[in-house]
VOTORVO-572050 format. One record per residue (C-alpha): residue number from 1; x, y, z. Coordinates in pm, whole numbers. Layout:
BEGIN
NUM  X  Y  Z
...
***
This chain:
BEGIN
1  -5370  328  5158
2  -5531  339  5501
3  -5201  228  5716
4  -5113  288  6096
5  -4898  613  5952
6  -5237  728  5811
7  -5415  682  6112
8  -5123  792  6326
9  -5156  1110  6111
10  -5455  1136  6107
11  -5522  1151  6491
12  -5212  1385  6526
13  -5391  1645  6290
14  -5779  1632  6376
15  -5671  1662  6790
16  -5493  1934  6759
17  -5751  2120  6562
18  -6028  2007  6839
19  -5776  2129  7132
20  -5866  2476  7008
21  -6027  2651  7328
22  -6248  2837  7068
23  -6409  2533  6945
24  -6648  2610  7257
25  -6788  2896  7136
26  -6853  2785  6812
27  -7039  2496  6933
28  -7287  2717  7145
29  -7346  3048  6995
30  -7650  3072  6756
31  -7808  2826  6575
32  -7661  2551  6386
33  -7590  2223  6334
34  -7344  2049  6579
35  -6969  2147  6556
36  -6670  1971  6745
37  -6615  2060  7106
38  -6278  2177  7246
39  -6049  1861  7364
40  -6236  1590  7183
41  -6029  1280  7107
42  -6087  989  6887
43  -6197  712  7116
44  -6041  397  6933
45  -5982  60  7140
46  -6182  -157  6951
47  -6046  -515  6991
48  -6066  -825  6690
49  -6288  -989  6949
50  -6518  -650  6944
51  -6532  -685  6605
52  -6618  -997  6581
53  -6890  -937  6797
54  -7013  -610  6611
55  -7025  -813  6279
56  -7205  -1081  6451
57  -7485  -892  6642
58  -7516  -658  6325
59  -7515  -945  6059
60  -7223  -735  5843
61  -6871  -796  5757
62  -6656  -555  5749
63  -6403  -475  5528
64  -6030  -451  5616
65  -5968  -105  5590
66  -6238  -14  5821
67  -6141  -278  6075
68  -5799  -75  6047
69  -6013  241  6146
70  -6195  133  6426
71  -5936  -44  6587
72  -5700  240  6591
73  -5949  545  6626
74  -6325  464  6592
75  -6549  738  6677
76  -6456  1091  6839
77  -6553  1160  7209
78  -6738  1381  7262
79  -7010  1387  7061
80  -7099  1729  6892
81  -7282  1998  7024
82  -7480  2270  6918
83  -7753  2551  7063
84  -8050  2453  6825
85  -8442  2601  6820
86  -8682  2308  6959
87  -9074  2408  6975
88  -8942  2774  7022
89  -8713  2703  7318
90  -8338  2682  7256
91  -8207  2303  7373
92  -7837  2160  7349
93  -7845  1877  7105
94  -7545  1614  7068
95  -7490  1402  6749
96  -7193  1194  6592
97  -7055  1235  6263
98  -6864  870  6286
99  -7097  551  6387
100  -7051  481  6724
101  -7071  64  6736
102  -7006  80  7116
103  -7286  262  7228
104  -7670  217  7190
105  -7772  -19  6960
106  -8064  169  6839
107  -7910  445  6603
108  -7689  173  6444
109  -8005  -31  6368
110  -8217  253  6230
111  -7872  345  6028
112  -7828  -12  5880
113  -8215  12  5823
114  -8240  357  5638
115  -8166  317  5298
116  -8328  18  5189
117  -8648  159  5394
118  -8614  511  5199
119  -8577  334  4861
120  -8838  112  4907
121  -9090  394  4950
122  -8966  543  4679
123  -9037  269  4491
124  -9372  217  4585
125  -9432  568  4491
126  -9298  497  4151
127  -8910  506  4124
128  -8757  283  3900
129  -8445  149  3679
130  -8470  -40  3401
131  -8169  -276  3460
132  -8433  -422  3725
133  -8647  -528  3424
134  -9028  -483  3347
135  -9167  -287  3662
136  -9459  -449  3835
137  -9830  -267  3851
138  -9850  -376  4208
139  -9704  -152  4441
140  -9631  -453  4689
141  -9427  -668  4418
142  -9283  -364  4290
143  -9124  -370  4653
144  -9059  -752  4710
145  -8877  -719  4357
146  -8682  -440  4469
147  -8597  -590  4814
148  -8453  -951  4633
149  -8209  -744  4461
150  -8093  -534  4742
151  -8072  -875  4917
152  -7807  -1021  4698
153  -7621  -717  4657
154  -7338  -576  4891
155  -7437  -433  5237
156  -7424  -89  5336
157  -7213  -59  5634
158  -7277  260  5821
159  -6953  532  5827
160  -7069  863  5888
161  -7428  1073  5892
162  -7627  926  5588
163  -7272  805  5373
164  -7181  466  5370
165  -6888  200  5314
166  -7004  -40  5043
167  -6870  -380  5190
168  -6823  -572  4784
169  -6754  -936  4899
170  -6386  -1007  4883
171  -6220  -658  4845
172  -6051  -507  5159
173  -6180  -162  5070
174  -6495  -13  4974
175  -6623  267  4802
176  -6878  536  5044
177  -7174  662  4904
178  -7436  880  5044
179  -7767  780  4999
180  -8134  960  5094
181  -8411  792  4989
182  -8400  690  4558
183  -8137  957  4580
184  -7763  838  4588
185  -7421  968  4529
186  -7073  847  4488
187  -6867  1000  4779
188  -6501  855  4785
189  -6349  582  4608
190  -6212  411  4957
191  -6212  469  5333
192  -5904  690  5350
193  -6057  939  5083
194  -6415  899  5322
195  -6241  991  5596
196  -6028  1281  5462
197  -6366  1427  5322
198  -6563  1414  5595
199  -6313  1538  5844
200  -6201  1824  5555
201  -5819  1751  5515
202  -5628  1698  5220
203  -5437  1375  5148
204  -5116  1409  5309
205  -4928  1256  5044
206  -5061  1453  4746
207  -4894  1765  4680
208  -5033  2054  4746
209  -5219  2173  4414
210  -5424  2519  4621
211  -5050  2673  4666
212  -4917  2551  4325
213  -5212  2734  4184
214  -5126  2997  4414
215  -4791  3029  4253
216  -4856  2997  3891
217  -5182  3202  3873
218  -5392  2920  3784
219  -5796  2931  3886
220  -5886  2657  4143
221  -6020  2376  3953
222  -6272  2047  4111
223  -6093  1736  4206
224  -6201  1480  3953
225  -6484  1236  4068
226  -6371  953  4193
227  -6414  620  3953
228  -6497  322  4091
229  -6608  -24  3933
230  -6942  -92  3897
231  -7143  -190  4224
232  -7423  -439  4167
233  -7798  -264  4275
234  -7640  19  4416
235  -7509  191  4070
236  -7809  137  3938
237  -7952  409  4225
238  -7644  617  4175
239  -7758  626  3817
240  -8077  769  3883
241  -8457  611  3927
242  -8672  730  3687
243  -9083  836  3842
244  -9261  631  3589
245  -9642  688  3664
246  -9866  349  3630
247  -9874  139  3337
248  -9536  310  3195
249  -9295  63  3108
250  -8942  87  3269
251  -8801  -90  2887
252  -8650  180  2666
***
């Protein structure tokens, strides 16, 4: 359950990890992608009002849970840093891991824009599933079809890099895939299990199976995947889109 004690714990734990002085020099020596600098906190603040606003400019709404989140923490400050290769100079380059709705509107946009725009040309190129039904020749209807389902099914609200909270109409949670082009994944079966995978912490109130194992001998085992009910349209990507070259039928 994503609570204020969750939160409360969760900004405790991932502050004093970034208050590590050494963070700095992991963030700037070689090559790499960005890494957390030394002293970042989670900025938080976000009013109902802001919300209101976000969902408004953005045409989303947004579950609940994340509400919770960005009212209590939001997005860490600073951003991330790195030492990375550009047209053979070395450049600092910033990025977020956690959507910043606050900022610039433009990386929101392209994020709330990217996977319908990466499936599509997919699906132009040939990607299909057959619970859309028989696949059109045309390249262009093969994309309007595609796009009227998307339409009707639940939005994609941005969360972190290319994963996503699926916002199903009337639930208070939502499940967060990760989705790159046709290709899409099941990620975490709610917010609280996003955020504890992205950040890299285990749930607080599981025990703790590594030192169990530890102490009976056993070999580390996978956490089960995480089961969630079916999501209208975006299963069916999760499920796989088959290339089907022209003329193939999508009907098995």
């Amino acid at each position: 359950m994503l609570d204020q004690a969750f939160l409360d714990w969760l900004r405790a734990t991932t502050e004093a990890r970034w208050a590590d002085t050494t963070l700095r020099d992991v963030a700037l020596m070689g090559l790499g992608e960005p890494a957390w600098q030394p002293g970042t906190r989670w900025r938080g603040g976000m009013s109902e009002s802001d919300l209101r606003i976000l969902e408004a400019m953005f045409s989303v709404q947004l579950p609940l849970a994340y509400r919770r989140f960005l009212v209590a923490l939001h997005t860490p400050d600073p951003a991330l840093a790195a030492v990375q290769s550009r047209a053979g100079r070395l450049v600092r380059v910033e990025g977020r891991l956690f959507t910043d709705w606050t900022g610039s509107t433009t990386p929101v946009i392209a994020a709330l824009e990217a996977p319908l725009d990466g499936l599509l040309r997919a699906v132009a190129l040939g990607r299909w599933h057959p619970a859309w039904g028989e696949r059109p020749n045309d390249e262009r209807e093969r994309v309007r079809h595609v796009r009227r389902l998307a339409s009707a099914a639940p939005r994609l609200i941005p969360f972190a890099g290319q994963r996503y909270i699926v916002a199903v109409p009337g639930d208070d949670d939502g499940p967060v895939i990760a989705l790159h082009g046709a290709d899409a994944a099941l990620m975490a079966p709610d917010v609280r299990a996003g955020l504890l995978r992205e950040l890299g912490l285990a749930d607080p109130d599981l025990p703790d199976e590594a030192d169990h194992r530890d102490q009976v001998g056993e070999a580390p085992v996978e956490p089960p995947a995480p089961v969630v009910p079916r999501i209208p349209f975006w299963s069916d990507v999760i499920d796989g889109l088959a290339w089907l070259p022209p003329g193939v039928s999508a009907r098995t």
